[in-house]
N, C-alpha and C positions, 0 to 999 in steps of 0.2 A: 283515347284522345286521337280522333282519327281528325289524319288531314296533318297534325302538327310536326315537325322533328327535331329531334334530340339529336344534338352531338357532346360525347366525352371527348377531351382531353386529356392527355395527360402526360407529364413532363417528367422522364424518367434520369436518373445520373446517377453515373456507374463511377466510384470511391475507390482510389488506386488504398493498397493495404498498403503498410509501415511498417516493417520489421521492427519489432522496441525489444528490446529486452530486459530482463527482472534481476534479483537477485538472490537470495534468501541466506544468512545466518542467524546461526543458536542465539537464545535470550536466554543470556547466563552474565554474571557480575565480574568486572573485567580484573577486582582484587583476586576472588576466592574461586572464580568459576561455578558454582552453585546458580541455578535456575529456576524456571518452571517446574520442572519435573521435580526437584527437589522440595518445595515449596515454599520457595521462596517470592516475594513481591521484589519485582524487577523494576525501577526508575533510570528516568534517561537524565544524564548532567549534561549541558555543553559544556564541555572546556575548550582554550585557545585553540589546542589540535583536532577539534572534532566533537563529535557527540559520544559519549561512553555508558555505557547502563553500568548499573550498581543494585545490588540487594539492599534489603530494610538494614541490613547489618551496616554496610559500608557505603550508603549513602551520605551521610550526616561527615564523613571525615574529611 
């Protein structure tokens, strides 16, 4: 294409970082302590004070 011309653009923005931070605890059942590892199936209940996991054992009580 001779004779013609091209211009790019282009519109660059530079993203300040966030420090966030994580957390991580065991999934284990807050009556009996048994887990994962143990093989146990782990459920989460709300209750008033929060959210609490529980085993197939001590889910239902």
């Amino acid at each position: 294409m001779q004779g013609t011309h091209q211009t790019i653009v282009q519109d660059m923005q530079i993203l300040k970082t966030q420090n966030s931070s994580t957390s991580v605890s065991k999934v284990e059942c807050y009556v009996c302590g048994k887990g994962l590892q143990d093989g146990c199936s782990i459920s989460a209940k709300t209750l008033p004070n929060g959210i609490v996991l529980f085993c197939d054992v001590h889910y239902s009580l």
